[in-house]
Every structure is written in C-alpha cells, then in structure tokens.
N, C-alpha and C positions, 0 to 999 in steps of 0.2 A: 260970378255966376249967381242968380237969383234964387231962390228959393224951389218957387215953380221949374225952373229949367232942371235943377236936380233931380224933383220929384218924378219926373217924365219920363227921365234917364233911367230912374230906379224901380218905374213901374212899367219900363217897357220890354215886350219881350225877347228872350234869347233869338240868337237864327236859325232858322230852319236849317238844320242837318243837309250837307250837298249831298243829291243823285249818289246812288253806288254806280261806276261802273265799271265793266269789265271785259274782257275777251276771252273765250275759250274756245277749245277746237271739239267740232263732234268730232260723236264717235260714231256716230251712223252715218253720215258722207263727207267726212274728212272735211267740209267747210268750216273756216272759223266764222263764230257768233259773235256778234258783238250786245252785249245786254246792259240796261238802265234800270235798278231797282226790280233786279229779277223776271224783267219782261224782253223778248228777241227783240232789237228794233231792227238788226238787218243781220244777212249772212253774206261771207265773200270768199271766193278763191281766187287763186294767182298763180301765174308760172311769167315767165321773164317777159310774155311778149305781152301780156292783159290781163285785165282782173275782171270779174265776176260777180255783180254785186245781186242780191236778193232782196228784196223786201216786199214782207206781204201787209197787203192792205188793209188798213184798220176796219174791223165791223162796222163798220157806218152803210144803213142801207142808200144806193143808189149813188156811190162812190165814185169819185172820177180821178182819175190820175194827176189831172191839171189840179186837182186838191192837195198835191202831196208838194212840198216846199223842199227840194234837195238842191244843194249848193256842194259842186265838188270843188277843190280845191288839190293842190300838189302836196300838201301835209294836212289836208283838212276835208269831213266828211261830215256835212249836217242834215240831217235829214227828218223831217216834220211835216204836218199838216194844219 
C-alpha cells in the first residue's frame, strides 16, 4: 500500500448513520404507521382476506400519482417518488 492510498483512507469520511426505521400502531385509527427518520411514509391495515395501504402525497405542487415509485412484493414494500 503506498503512501497516498493510506492517506485517502485516513482522511476519508465515516458513513452516514442508516435511516431509523420503524412500525408503530395508532392510537387514533388503529392503523399501523410505518415511519423513516421520524416522518409517515405510509399506513396499513389488515384482516385475513386484504390489506390496506395509505399513503399521502408528498407536498410537491401539481403531483401526479404516476410520480410515486411503489413496488409490492410478497415480503417487500417500497415505496418512493
């Protein structure tokens, strides 16, 4: 390892901290939240036959739905714009 290649190493920075996230259930309509660094990105309920998913649309004026990137999957839920 050269001189330079160390110095790069040792002046480069830490990594950014991951996302918090988390799930919690209201307590004003029983849907669980799912939140990213303290912000809703979506709510969901469920009983055996469907589930229920919410998401409201981010302030951006003149918004379109075909704007929002959501990918369901059987163990996976992404959802972006």
């Amino acid at each position: 390892v050269d001189e330079a290649g160390a110095q790069a190493r040792s002046n480069s920075q830490p990594p950014a901290p991951a996302p918090m996230a988390r799930t919690k259930k209201s307590e004003h309509n029983g849907r669980y939240i799912f939140e990213c660094n303290g912000h809703k990105v979506y709510e969901w309920e469920q009983n055996l036959e469907e589930v229920n998913i919410c998401i409201n649309a981010p302030p951006i004026p003149n918004f379109k739905a075909n704007m929002l990137d959501i990918i369901i999957e059987p163990k996976k839920l992404r959802v972006g714009h």
